[in-house]
C-alpha positions in Angstrom: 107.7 97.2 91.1 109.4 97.3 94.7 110.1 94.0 95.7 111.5 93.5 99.4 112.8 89.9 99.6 112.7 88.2 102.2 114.7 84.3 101.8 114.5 82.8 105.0 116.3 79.4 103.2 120.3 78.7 103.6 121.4 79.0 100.2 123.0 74.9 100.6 119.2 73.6 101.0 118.2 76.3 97.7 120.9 77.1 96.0 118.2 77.4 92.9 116.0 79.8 95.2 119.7 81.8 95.1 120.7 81.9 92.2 117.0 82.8 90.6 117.1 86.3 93.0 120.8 87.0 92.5 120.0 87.4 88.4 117.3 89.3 89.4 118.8 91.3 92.1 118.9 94.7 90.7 115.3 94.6 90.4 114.3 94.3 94.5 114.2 97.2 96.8 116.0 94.9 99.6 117.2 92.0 99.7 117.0 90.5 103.7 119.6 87.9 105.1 119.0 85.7 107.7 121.6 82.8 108.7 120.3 82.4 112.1 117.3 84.2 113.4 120.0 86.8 113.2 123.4 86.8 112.4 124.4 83.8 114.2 127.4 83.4 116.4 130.0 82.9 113.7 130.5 83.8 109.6 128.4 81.7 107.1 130.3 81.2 104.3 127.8 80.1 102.3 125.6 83.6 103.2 128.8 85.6 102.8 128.9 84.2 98.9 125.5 84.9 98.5 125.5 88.4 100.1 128.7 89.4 97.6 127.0 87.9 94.6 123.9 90.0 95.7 125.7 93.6 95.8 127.8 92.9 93.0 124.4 92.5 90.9 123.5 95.8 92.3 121.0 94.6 95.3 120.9 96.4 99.0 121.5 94.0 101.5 119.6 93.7 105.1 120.6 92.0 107.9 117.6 90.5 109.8 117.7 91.4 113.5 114.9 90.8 115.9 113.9 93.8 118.3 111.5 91.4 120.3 109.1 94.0 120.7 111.6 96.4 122.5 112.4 93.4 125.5 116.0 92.4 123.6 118.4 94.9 125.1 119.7 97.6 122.7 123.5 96.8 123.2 122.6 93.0 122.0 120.6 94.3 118.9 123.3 96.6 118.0 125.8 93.8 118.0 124.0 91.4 115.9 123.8 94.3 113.5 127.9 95.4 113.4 128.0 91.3 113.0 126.3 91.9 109.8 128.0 94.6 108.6 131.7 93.1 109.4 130.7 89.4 108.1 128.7 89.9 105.1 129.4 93.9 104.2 125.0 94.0 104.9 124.2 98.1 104.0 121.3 98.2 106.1 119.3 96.6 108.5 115.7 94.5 109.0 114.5 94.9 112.5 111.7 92.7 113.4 109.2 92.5 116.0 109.1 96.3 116.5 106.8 98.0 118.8 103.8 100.2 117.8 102.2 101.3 120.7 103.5 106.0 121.0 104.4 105.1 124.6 107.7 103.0 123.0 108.7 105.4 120.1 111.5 107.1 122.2 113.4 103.8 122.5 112.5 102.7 118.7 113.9 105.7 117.8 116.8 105.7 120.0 117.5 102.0 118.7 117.7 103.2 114.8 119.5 106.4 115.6 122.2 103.9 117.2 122.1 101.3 114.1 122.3 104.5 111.4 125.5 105.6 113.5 127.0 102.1 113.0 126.7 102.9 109.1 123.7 100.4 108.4 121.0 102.1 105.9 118.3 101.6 105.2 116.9 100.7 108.2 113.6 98.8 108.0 110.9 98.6 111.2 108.4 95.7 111.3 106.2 96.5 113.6 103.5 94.4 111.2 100.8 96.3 111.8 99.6 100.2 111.7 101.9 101.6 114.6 101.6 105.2 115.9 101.9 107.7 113.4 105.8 109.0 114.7 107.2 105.3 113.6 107.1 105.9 109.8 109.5 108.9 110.7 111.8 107.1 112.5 113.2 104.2 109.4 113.9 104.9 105.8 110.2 102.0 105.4 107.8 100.5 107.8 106.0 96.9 107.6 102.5 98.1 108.3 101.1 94.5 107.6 102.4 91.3 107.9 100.0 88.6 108.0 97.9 86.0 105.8 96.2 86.7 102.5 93.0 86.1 103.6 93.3 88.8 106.5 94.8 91.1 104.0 91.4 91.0 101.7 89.2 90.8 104.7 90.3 92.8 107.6 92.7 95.3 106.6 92.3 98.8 107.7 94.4 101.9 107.1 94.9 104.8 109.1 93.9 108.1 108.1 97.3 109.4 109.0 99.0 107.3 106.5 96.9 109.1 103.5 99.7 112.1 104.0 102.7 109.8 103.9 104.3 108.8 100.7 104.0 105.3 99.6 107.8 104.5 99.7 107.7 104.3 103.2 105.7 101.7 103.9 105.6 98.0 102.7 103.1 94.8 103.1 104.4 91.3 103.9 101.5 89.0 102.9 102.0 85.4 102.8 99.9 82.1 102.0 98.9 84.3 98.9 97.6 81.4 95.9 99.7 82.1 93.2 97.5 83.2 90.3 96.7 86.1 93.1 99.9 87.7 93.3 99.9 90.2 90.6 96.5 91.4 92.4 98.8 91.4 95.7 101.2 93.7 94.4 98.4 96.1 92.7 96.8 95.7 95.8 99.7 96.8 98.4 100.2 100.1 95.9 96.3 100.8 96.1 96.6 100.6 100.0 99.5 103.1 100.4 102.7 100.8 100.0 105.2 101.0 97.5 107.5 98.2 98.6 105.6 94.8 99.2 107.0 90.8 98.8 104.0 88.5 98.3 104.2 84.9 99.0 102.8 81.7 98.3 103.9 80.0 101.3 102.4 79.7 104.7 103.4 79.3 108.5 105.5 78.5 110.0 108.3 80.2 107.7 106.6 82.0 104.9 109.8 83.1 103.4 111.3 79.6 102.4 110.6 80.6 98.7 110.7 83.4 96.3 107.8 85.5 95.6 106.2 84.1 92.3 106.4 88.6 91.7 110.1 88.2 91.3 109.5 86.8 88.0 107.6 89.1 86.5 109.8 91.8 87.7 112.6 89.8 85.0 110.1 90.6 82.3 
């Protein structure tokens, strides 16, 4: 099981949330910080603990940056993401709100190419959706679906270009998932194509205040 976490909580408000994924850290693919929408203007110490705990138990940390859909300028992204890496020692980076659409690979591209050179890996893309087929080259995994449980059973639709990619590249973000469901969640993701996945039980407007209910079962 590939488990990319998401906790979207500040470990004062959770510290049980914490301390539940930090035992369990060696078993996530990623584990995704997020202090402030982004790293915030100044060190949390409360995330820096967290973040140490986290690699010491053998987890890769993310620091969560938003792209907003290519309109954020590069140089601003780039900083939030040495932030990371100089505050809490992140290893990669989670870039939200990618575009999709082939007209705005080149500048994806260029975007990861300049957070790789600033020694962040892996680099993960949420574009949440199916982007054009060049965009699961360019990161080390792609979000191809973020969205609701219910969309996820009833409107879902893959590509036939992703039949020829391998699964470890791409990942499903599903929230408002009922909690008996999420074993079928994770089988589900894997049947579709993704390796990595993070079901959810909670719902807008931050899914990721909790733990996937999977993270459990993974300690088993």
């Amino acid at each position: 099981m590939s488990l990319l976490i998401p906790l979207y909580v500040h470990p004062a408000d959770d510290p049980g949330a914490w301390h539940r994924l930090i035992t369990a850290a060696r078993r996530t693919w990623a584990v995704i910080l997020n202090p402030a929408s982004g790293p915030g203007e100044e060190p949390d110490p409360a995330y820096a603990a967290a973040a140490e705990a986290l690699r010491a138990r053998g987890a890769r940390v993310l620091g969560y940056v938003d792209s907003g859909y290519g309109r954020r300028p590069e140089d601003t992204v780039t900083a939030e993401v040495a932030r990371y890496r100089e505050w809490y020692a992140a290893d990669g980076c989670f870039l939200d709100q990618v575009t999709s659409g082939a007209a705005e690979l080149p500048a994806c591209r260029r975007l990861v190419r300049r957070i790789r050179r600033l020694g962040a890996s892996p680099v993960v893309i949420n574009p949440g959706v199916h982007p054009a087929p060049g965009y699961a080259r360019a990161a080390d995994l792609t979000v191809t679906f973020e969205g609701h449980w219910s969309t996820y059973v009833s409107a879902f639709s893959r590509p036939d270009w992703t039949v020829r990619q391998a699964p470890e590249r791409f990942c499903h973000l599903v929230y408002g998932v009922p909690e008996a469901l999420v074993p079928l969640a994770v089988r589900t993701a894997r049947t579709r194509g993704a390796a990595v996945t993070g079901p959810v039980t909670g719902d807008l407007p931050n899914p990721w205040a909790g733990l996937t209910p999977a993270l459990a079962g993974a300690e088993r």
